[in-house]
C-alpha positions as CSV (number, residue, x, y, z in Angstrom):
1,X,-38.5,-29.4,-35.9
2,X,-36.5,-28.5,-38.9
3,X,-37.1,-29.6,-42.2
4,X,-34.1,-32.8,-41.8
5,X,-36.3,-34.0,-38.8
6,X,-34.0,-32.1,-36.0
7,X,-34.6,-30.0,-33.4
8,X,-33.4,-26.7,-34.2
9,X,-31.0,-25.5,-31.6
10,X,-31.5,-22.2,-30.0
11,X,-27.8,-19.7,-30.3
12,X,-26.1,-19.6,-27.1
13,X,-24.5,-15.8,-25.9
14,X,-20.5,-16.2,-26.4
15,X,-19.2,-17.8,-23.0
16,X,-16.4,-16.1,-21.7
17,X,-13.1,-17.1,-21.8
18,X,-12.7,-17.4,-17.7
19,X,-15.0,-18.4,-15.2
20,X,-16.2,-15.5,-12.9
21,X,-14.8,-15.7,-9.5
22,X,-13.7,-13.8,-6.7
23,X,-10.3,-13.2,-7.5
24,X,-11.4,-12.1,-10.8
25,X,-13.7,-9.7,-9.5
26,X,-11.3,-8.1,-6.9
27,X,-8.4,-7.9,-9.9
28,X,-11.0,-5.9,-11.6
29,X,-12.1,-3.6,-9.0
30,X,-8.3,-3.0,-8.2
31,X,-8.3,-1.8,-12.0
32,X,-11.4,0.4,-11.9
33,X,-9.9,1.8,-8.4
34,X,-6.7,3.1,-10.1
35,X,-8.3,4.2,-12.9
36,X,-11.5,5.8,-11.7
37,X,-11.0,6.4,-7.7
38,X,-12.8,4.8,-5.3
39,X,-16.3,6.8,-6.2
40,X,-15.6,5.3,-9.9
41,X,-16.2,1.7,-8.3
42,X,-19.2,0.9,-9.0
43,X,-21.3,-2.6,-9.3
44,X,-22.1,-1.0,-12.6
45,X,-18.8,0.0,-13.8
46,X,-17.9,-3.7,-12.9
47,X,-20.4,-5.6,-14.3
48,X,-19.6,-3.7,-17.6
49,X,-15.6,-4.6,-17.1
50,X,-16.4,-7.7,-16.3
51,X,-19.3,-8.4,-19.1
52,X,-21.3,-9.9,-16.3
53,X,-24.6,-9.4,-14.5
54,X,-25.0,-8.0,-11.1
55,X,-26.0,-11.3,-9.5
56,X,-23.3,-13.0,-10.8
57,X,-20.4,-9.9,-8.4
58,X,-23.2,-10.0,-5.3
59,X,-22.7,-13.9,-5.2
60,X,-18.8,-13.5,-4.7
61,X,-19.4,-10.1,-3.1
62,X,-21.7,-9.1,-1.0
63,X,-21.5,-4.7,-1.3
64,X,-19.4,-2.2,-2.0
65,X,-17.3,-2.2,1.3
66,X,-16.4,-5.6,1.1
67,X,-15.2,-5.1,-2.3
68,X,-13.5,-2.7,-0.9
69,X,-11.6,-4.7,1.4
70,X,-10.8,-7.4,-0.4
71,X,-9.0,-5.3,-3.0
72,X,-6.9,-4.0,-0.2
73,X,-6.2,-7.2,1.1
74,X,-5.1,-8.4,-2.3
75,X,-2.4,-5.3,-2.7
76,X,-1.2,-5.5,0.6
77,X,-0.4,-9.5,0.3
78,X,1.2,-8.8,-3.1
79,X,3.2,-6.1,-1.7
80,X,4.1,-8.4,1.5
81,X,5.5,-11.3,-0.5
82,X,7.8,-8.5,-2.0
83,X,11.8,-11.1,-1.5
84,X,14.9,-9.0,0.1
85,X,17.3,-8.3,-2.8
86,X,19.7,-11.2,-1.9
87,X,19.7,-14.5,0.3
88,X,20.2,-15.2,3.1
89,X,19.4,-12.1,4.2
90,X,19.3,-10.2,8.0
91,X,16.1,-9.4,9.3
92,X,16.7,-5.7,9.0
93,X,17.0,-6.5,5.3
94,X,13.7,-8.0,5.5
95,X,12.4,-5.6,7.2
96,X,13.6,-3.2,4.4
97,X,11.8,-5.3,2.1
98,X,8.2,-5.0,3.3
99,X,8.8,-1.9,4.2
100,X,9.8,-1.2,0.3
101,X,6.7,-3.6,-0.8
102,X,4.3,-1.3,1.2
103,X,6.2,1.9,0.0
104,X,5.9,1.2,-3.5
105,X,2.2,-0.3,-3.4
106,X,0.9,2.9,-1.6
107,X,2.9,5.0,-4.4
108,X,1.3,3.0,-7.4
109,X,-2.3,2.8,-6.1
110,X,-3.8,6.3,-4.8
111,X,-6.5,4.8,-3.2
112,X,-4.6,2.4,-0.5
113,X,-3.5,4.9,2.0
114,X,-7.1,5.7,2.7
115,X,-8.4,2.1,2.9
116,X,-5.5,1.1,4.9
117,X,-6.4,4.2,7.5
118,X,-9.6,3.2,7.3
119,X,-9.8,-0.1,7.5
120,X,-7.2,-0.2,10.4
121,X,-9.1,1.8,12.3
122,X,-12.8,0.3,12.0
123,X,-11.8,-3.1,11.7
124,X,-9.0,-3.6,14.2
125,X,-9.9,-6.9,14.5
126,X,-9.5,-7.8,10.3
127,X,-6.9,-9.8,8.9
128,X,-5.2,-6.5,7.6
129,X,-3.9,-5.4,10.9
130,X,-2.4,-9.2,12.4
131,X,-1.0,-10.0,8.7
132,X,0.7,-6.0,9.0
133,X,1.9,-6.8,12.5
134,X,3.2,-10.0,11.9
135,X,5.3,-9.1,9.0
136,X,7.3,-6.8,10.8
137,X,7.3,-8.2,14.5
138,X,8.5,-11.6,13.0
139,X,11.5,-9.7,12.3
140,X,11.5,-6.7,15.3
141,X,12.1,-10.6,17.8
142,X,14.6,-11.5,15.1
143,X,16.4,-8.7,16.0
144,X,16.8,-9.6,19.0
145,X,14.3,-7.3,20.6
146,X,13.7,-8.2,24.1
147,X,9.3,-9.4,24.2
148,X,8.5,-6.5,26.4
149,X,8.9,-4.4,24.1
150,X,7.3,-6.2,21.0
151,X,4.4,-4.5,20.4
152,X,5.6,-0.7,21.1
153,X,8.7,-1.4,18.8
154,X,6.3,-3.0,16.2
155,X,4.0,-0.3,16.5
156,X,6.5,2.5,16.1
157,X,8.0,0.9,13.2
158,X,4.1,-0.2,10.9
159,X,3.3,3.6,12.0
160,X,6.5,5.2,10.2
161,X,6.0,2.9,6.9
162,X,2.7,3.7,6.6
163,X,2.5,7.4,7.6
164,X,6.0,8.2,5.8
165,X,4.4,5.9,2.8
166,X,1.3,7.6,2.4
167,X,2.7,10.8,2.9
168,X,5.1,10.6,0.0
169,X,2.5,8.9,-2.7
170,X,0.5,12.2,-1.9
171,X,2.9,14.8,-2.3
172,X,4.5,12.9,-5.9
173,X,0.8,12.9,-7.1
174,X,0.7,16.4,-6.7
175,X,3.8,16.8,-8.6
176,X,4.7,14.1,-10.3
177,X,6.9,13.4,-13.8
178,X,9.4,16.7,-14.9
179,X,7.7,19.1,-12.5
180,X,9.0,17.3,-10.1
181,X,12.0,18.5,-9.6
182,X,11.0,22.1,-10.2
183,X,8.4,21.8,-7.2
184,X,11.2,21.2,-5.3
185,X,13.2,23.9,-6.5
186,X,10.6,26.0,-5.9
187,X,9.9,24.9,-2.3
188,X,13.6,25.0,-1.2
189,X,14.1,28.5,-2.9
190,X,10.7,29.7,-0.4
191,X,12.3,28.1,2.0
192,X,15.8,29.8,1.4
193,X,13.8,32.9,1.1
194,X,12.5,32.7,4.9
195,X,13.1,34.9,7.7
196,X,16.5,34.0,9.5
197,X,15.6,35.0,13.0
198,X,12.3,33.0,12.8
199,X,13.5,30.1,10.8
200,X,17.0,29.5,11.2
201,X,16.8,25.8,11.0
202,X,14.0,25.5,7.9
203,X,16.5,28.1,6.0
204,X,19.9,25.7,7.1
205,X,17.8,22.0,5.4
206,X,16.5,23.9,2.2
207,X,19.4,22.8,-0.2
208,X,18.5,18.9,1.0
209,X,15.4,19.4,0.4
210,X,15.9,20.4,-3.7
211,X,16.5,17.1,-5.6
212,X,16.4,14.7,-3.0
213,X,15.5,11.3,-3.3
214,X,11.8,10.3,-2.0
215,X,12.7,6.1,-1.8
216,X,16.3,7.4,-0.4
217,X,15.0,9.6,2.4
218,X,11.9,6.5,3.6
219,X,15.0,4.1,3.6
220,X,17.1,6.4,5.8
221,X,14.0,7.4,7.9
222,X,13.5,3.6,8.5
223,X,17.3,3.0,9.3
224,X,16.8,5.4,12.0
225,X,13.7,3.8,13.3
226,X,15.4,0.5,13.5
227,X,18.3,2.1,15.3
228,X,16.6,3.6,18.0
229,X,14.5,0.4,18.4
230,X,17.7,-1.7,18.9
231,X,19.6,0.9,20.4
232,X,16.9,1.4,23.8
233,X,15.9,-2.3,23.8
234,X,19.2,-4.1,22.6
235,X,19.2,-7.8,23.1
236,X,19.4,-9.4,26.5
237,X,17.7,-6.5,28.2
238,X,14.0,-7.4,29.5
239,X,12.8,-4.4,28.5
């Protein structure tokens, strides 16, 4: 007791400002993923970030891997909800928009095309490949895609955005900002440079290859997916 008869109250720690849950958790793995890689995600680096113990993460989270997932589940729903530029819109314009959300999530986080490889492949069966599929085939049978052909159509089209996607995020990492445009000077000069009886047709693209634009070249790319798409299985046909 204290000397006016009360019990003296022992300090609390400072609370912090937001209660710990799972979303906050994921948020701040996505954080320590961009910054640090995936091998800088650790339940260490989190609990520090967090300012947390480890048994308060392994309640929400049960190990590294499903951290994992979650955080790629997060980006690719964020990237998903991306809204076509006007409304109403076509379904090849919404089609253009996932295909942009995906495009631009792979570009700002590094470590997404890998988890998205990886997890479509072990985990098939996931919510990452269905929520994926449905996105696009939604809009592949809005087209008027005859349902024979659904799944190859759908297929052809998630593999371009995601190949073409992850493909571009890794070559602008290894040149990104003002070298840019120098890398590609470089590579189209080589090119230029090439022997004409054994690479007539590298030698004839190497001036569209020096300044071109990355987003420009996935949208065209993806025009000429849907075309071909429409184009062997226009509507009416069975398939």
């Amino acid at each position: 007791m204290s000397r006016w008869g009360m019990a003296t109250r022992t300090p609390r720690s400072p609370r912090r400002t937001e209660a710990l849950s799972r979303e906050r958790i994921v948020a701040a793995a996505i954080e320590l993923l961009d910054t640090a890689g995936e091998t800088g995600l650790t339940f260490r680096a989190l609990t520090e970030r967090l300012a947390t113990g480890p048994g308060a993460i392994y309640w929400h989270v049960a190990n590294k891997g499903e951290l994992l997932a979650a955080a790629t589940d997060a980006v690719v729903t964020a990237a998903l909800s991306r809204e076509p530029a006007r409304s109403p819109c076509t379904p090849r314009e919404r089609i253009h928009a996932v295909a942009l959300g995906l495009f631009d999530a792979i570009d700002e986080h590094a470590w997404l095309a890998t988890q998205l490889a990886t997890q479509l492949s072990r985990s098939p069966a996931s919510s990452l490949a269905p929520r994926l599929f449905e996105s696009l085939g939604r809009e592949i049978s809005a087209l008027g895609v005859p349902e024979p052909a659904w799944f190859t159509a759908t297929s052809a089209l998630m593999n371009y955005i995601l190949g073409a996607a992850g493909q571009n995020a890794t070559n602008g990492r290894a040149t990104t900002g003002s070298n840019r445009p120098d890398f590609l000077d470089t590579v189209a000069t080589t090119w230029e440079n090439l022997d004409p009886e054994d690479y007539p047709f590298t030698r004839a693209v190497a001036r569209q290859l020096r300044g071109h634009d990355d987003r420009e070249q996935f949208l065209d790319g993806l025009d000429l997916i849907l075309s071909g798409i429409t184009t062997v299985h226009p509507p009416g046909r069975d398939g």
